[in-house]
C-alpha positions as CSV (number, residue, x, y, z in Angstrom):
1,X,0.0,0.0,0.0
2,X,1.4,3.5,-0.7
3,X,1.6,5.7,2.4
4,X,-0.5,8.7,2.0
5,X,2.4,11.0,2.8
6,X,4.5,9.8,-0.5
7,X,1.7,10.2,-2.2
8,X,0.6,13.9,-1.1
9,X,4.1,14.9,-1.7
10,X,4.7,13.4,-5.1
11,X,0.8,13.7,-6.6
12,X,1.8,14.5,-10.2
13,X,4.8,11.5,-9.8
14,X,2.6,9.1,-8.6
15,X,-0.5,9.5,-11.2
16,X,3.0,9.7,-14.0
17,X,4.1,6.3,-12.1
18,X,0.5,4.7,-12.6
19,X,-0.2,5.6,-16.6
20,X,2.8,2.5,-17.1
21,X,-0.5,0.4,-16.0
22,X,-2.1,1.5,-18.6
23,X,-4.6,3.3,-15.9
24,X,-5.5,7.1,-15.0
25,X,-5.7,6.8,-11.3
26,X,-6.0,10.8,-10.8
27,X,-9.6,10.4,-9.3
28,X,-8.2,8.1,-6.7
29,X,-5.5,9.8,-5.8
30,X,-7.2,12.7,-5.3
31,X,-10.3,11.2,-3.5
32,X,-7.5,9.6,-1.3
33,X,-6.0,13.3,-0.9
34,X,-9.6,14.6,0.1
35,X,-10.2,12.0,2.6
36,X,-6.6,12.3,4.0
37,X,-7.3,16.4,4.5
38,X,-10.7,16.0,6.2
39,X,-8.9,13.1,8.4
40,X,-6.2,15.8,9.7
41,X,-8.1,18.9,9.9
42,X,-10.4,16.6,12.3
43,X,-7.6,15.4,14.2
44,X,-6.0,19.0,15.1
45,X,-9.9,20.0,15.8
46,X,-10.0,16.8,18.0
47,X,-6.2,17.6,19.9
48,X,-8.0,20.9,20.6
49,X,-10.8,19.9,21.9
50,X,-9.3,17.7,24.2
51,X,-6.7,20.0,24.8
52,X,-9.3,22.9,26.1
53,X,-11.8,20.3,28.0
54,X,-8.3,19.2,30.1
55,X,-7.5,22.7,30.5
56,X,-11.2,23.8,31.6
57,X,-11.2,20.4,34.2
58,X,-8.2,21.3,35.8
59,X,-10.0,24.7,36.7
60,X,-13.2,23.4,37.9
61,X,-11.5,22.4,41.3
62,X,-10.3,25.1,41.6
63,X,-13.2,27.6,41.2
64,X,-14.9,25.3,43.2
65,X,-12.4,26.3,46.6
66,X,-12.8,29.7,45.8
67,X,-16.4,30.0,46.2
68,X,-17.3,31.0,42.4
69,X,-19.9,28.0,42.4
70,X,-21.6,29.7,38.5
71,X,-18.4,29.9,37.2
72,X,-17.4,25.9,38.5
73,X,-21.3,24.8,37.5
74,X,-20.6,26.7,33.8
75,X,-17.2,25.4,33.4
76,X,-18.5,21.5,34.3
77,X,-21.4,21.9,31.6
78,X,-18.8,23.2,29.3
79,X,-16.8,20.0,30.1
80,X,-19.5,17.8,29.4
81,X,-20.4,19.7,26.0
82,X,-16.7,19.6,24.5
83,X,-16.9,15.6,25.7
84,X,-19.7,15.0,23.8
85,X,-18.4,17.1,20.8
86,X,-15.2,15.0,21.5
87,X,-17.2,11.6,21.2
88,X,-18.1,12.6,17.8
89,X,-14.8,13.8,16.2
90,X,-13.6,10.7,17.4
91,X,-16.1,8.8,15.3
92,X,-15.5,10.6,12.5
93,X,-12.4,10.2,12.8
94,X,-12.1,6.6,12.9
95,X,-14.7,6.4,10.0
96,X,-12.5,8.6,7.7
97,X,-9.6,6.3,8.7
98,X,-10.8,3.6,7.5
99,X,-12.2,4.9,4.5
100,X,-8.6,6.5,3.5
101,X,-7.5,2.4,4.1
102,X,-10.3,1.5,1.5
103,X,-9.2,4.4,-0.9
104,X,-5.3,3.3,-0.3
105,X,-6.0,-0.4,-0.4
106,X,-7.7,0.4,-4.5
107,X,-4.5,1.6,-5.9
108,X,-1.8,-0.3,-6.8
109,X,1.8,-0.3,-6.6
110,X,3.9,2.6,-8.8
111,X,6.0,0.5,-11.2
112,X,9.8,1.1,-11.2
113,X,11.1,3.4,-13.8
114,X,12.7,0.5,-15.8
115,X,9.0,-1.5,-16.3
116,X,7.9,-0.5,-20.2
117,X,4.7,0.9,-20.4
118,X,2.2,-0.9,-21.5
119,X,-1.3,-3.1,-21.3
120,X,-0.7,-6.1,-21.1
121,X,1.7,-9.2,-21.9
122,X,2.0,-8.4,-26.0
123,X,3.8,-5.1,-24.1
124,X,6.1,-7.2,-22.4
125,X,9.9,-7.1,-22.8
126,X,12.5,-9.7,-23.2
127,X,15.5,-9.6,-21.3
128,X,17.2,-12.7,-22.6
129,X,17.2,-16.1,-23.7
130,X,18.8,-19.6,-22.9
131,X,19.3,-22.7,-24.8
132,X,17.4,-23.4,-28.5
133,X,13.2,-23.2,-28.3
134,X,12.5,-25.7,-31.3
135,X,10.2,-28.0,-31.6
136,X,10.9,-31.7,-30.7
137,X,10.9,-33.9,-33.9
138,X,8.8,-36.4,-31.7
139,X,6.9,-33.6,-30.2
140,X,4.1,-35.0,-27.9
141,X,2.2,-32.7,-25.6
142,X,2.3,-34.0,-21.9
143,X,-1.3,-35.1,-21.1
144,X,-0.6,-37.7,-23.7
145,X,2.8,-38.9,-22.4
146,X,1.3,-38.8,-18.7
147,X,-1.1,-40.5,-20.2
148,X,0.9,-43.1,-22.0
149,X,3.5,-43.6,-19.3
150,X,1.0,-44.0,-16.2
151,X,2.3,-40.9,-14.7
152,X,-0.4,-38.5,-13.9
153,X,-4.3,-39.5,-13.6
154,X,-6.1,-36.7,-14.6
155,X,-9.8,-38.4,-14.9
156,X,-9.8,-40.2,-11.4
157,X,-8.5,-36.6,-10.2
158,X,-11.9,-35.4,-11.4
159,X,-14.0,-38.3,-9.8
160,X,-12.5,-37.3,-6.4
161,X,-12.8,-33.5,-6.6
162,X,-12.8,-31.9,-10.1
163,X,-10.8,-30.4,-12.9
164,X,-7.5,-28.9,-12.0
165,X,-7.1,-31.7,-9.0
166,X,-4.4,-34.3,-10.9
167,X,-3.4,-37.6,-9.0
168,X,0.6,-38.3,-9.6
169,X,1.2,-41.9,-9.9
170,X,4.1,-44.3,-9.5
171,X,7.5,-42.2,-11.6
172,X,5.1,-39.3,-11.8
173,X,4.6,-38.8,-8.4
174,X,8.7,-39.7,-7.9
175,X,9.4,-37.0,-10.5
176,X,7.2,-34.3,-8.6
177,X,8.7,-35.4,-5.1
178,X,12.6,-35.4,-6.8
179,X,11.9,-31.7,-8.0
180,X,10.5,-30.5,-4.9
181,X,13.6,-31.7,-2.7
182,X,16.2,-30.7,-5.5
183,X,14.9,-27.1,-5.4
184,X,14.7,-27.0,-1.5
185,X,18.3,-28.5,-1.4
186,X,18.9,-25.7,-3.7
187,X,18.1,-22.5,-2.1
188,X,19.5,-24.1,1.1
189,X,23.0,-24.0,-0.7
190,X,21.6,-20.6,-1.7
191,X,21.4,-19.5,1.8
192,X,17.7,-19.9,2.5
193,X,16.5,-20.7,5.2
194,X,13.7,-23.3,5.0
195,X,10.4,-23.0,6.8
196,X,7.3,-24.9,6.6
197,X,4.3,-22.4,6.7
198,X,0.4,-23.0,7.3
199,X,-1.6,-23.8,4.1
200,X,-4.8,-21.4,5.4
201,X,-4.2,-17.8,6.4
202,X,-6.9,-15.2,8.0
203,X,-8.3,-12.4,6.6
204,X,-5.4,-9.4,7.7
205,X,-2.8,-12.1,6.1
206,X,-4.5,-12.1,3.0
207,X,-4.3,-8.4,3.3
208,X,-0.7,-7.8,4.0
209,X,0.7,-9.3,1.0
210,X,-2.0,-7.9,-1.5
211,X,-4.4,-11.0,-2.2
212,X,-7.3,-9.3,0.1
213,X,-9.3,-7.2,-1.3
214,X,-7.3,-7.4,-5.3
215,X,-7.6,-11.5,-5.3
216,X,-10.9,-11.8,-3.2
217,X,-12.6,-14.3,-5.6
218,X,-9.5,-16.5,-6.8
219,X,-9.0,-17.4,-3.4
220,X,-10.7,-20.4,-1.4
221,X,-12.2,-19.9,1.6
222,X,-13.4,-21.7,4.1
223,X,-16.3,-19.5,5.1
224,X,-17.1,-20.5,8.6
225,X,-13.9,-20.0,10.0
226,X,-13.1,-16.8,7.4
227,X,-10.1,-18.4,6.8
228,X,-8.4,-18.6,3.0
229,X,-6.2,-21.7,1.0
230,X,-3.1,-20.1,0.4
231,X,-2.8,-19.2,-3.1
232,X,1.2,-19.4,-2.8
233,X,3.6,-20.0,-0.1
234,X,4.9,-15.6,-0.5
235,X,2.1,-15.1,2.0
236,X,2.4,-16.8,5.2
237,X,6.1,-16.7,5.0
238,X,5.9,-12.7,4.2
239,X,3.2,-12.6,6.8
240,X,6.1,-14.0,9.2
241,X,6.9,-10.5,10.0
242,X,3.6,-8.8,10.3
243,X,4.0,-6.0,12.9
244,X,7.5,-6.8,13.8
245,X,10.5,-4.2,14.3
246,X,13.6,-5.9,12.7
247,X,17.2,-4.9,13.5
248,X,19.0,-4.1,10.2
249,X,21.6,-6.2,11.0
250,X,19.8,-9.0,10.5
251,X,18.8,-8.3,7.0
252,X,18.5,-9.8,4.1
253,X,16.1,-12.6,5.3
254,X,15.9,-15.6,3.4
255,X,13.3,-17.8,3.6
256,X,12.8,-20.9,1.3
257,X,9.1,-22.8,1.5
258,X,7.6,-25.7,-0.2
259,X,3.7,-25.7,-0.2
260,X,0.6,-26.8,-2.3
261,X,-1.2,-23.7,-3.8
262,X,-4.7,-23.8,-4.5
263,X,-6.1,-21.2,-6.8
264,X,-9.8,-21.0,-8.3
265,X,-8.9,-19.9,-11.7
266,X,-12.2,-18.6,-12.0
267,X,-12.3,-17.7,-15.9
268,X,-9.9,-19.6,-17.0
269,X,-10.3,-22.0,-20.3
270,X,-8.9,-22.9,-23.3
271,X,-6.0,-24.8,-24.2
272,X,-4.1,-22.7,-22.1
273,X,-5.8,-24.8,-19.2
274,X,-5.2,-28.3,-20.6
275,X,-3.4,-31.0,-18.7
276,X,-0.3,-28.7,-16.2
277,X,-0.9,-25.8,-18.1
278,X,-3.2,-24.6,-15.4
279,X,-4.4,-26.3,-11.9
280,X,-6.6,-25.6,-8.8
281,X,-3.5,-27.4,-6.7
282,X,-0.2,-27.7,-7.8
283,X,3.3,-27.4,-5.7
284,X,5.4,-24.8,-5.5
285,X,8.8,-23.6,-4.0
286,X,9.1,-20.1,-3.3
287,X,11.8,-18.1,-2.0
288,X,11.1,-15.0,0.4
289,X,13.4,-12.3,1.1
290,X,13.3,-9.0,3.5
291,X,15.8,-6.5,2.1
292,X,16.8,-3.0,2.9
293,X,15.8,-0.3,0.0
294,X,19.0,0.6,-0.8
295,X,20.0,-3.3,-2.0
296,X,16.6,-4.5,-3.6
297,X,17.1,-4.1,-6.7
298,X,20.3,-5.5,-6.5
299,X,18.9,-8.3,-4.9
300,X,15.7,-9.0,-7.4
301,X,18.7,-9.6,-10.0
302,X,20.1,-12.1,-8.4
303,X,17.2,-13.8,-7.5
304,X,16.7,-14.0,-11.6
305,X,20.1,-15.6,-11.8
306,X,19.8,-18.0,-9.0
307,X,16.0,-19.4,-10.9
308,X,18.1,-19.2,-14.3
309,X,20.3,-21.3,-12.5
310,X,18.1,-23.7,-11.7
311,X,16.6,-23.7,-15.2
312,X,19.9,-24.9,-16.6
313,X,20.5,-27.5,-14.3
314,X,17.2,-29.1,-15.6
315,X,18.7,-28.1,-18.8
316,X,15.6,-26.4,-19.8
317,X,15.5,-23.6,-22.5
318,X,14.0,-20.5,-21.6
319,X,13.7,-17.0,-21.8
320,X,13.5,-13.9,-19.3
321,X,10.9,-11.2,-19.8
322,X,10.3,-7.9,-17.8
323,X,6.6,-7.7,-17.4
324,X,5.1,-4.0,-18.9
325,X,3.2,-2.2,-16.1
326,X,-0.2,-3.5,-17.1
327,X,1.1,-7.0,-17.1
328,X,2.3,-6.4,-13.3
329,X,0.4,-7.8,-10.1
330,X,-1.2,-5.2,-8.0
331,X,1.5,-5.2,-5.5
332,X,4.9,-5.4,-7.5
333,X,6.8,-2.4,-8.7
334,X,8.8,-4.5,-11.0
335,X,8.5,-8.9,-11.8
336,X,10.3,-10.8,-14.0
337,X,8.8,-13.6,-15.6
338,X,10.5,-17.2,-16.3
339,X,9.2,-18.9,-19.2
340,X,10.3,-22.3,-20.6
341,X,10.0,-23.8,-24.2
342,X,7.2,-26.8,-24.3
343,X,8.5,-28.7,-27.5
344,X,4.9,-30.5,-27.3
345,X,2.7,-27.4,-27.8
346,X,5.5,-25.3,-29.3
347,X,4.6,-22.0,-26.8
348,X,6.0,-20.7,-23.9
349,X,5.4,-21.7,-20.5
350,X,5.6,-19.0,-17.6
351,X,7.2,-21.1,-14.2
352,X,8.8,-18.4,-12.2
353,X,7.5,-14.7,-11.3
354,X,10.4,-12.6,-9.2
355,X,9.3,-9.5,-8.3
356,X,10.6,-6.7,-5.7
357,X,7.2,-5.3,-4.1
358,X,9.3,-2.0,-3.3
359,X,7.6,-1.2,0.7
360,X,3.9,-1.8,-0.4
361,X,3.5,-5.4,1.3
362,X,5.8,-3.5,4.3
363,X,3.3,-0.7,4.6
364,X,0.2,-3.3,4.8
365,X,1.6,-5.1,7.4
366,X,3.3,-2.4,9.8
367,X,6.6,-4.3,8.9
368,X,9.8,-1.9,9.8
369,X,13.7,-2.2,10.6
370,X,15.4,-0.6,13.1
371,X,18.8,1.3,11.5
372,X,21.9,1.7,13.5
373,X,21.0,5.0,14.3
374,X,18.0,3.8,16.1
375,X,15.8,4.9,13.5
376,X,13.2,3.0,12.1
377,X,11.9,2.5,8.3
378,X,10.0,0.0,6.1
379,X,11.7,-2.9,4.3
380,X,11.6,-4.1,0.7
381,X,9.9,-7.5,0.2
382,X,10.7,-9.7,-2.9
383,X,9.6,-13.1,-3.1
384,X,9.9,-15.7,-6.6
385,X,8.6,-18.8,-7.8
386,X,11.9,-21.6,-7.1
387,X,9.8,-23.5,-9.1
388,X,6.4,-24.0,-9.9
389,X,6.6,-27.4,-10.3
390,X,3.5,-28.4,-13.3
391,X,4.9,-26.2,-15.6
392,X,8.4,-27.8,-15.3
393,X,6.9,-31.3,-16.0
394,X,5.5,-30.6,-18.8
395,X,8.6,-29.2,-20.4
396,X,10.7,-31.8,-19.0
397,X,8.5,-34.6,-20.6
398,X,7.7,-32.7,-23.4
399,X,11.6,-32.0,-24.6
400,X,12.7,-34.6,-23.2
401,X,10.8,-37.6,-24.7
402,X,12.7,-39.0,-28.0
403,X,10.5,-41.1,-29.3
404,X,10.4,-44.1,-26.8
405,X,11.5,-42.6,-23.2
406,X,11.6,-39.8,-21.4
407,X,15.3,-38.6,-20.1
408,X,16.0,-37.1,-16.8
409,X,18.4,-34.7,-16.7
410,X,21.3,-35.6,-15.1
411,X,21.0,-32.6,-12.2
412,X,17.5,-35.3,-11.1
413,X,19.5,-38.4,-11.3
414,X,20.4,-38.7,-7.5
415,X,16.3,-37.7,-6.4
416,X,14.9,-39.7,-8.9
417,X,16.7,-42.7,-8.6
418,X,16.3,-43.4,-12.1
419,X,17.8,-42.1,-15.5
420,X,14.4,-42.9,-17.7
421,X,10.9,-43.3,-18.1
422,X,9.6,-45.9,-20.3
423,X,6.8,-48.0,-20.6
């Protein structure tokens, strides 16, 4: 969330900022603005009010033991006017601080000044590439080599709970668990610490990193309780450090967690939704980090390499893009995407999204450093995708199946326990 002070001091910057989202969010700022000025003027009308109704009480005594009963009867009704008058500042003000949260809470983070305009991902740039995106001579999309090799059961996934639900059998489900452990072991080496977060969150989670209100209907909840499946991993583990004063020594944190994610998808069909390309519940490793402002953006670059890195082991080709701001979550102020080559459907596949959320996430959930100098201010939070695991098995099947087998790349060897998959 951006703090109402930035934005009252850099207006005309911030509504500049916003246009790269293909958006004119001049009305909300300025609403915001409005709100924010009516919220002040009644707070210094408030501070004098009580200011003059401590003053007059302190007198009342006072009048009282020198015999000037009108003037101690006047100055008590006086008291009891300015308390009432108090009462109802204090409402307002409370109700004009929460609607400057609703205003704040609509408006999105201000790109970077490197994200390219634009509306959406035809407006997206690319950064680089890796290793040759042709198409595989015996091309074969995955859901017919899961299909074909017993690996993933997509129908009895279905029976038990609906589309988007897969059931990973025998070398499938090795294949899924190998990945997961190589990328923890990973980021480990990496210098991540790994933690093991709560698959529900509340409602001021949800919040804190950006899904509540933005992501409201892609969540599921479990209404009773007003509790939400986590959509990825980024918000418990940011939500770690809700309302917590860090020493700047301790920075950067890095946290590493494996979860499930589960994700409605609500609108979402096609082939683009076929087989991996797109489930309700699918794994993930993400990597967290807390970072001071002056070394995030240092740091969101190396989180590209280290994915990259990762990519190449599985010997994977891909390509890096730098999402346009229209193409950008609501929280990010910059995200690179990962995208790998799928020799079965010949398109690219996105698998990893780093982004550096600048001190929006920070400001939603009261999250600040102490400096050495005793002074306090907000951290940077960046968080990635260390991988998405569907994705990645559909590439690696898909380029890696010659014909007869499927190959594991040597990096998997030691997880998988096996060099092949054959029928």
């Amino acid at each position: 969330m951006l703090a109402i002070a930035h934005i009252r001091a850099h207006r005309d910057k911030v509504i500049a900022a916003l246009e790269k989202r293909a958006i004119n969010a001049t009305k909300q700022i300025d609403e915001a603005i409005a709100i924010d000025e009516e919220r002040r003027a009644t707070q210094v009308l408030l501070d004098q009010n009580l200011a003059e109704a401590k003053k007059v009480s302190a007198e009342i005594g006072a009048l009282y033991k020198a015999g000037k009963h009108e003037e101690a009867n006047a100055a008590k009704a006086k008291t009891g006017e300015l308390k009432a008058t108090n009462q109802e500042l204090d409402a307002k003000l409370k109700q004009l601080e929460r609607s400057l949260n609703d205003a704040l809470s609509a408006i999105p983070n201000t790109p970077h000044s490197s994200v390219p305009a634009g509306k959406d991902s035809n407006d997206n740039e690319e950064v680089r590439r890796h290793g040759e995106a042709v198409a595989n001579p015996q091309a074969t999309p995955h859901w017919e080599l899961t299909e074909r090799f017993k690996l993933i059961d997509f129908e009895t996934g279905v029976k038990i709970t609906g589309a988007g639900f897969p059931i990973y059998t025998g070398k499938g489900a090795k294949l899924q668990r190998a990945l997961i452990q190589f990328f923890l072991d990973q980021a480990e080496e990496a210098g991540y610490t790994e933690v093991i977060p709560p698959l529900m969150i509340n409602a001021d989670s949800g919040f804190g990193t950006g899904q509540l209100p933005d992501k409201d209907g892609q969540m599921y909840q479990a209404t009773e309780d007003d509790l939400f499946l986590i959509p990825t991993a980024e918000v418990p583990i940011t939500n770690m450090y809700r309302d917590m004063i860090l020493d700047e020594a301790s920075l950067p944190i890095k946290n590493v967690g494996y979860t499930p994610c589960f994700r409605r998808e609500a609108g979402s069909y096609g082939k683009d939704v076929r087989g991996l390309n797109r489930l309700h519940q699918f794994d993930k490793v993400e990597i967290v980090q807390i970072e001071k402002p002056d070394r995030s953006y240092e740091t969101i670059e190396h989180m590209v390499k280290y994915v990259e890195g990762l990519l190449q082991q599985l010997e994977l080709p891909y390509r890096v893009l730098k999402l346009c701001g229209g193409d950008m979550g609501f929280t990010s102020a910059l995200t690179y995407d990962l995208e790998i080559f799928s020799a079965g459907q010949e398109r690219w596949l996105e698998v990893s999204s780093v982004s550096n959320f600048e001190t929006y996430q920070s400001n939603r959930m009261k999250l600040r450093v102490k400096g050495a100098d005793g002074k306090k201010y907000q951290a940077h939070t960046l968080n990635g995708s260390a991988l998405a695991l569907p994705r990645i098995v559909a590439g690696l099947l898909e380029n890696n199946f010659d014909g007869e087998r499927i190959v594991i790349p040597q990096a998997l060897v030691p997880y998988t326990k096996f060099e092949t998959i054959q029928a």
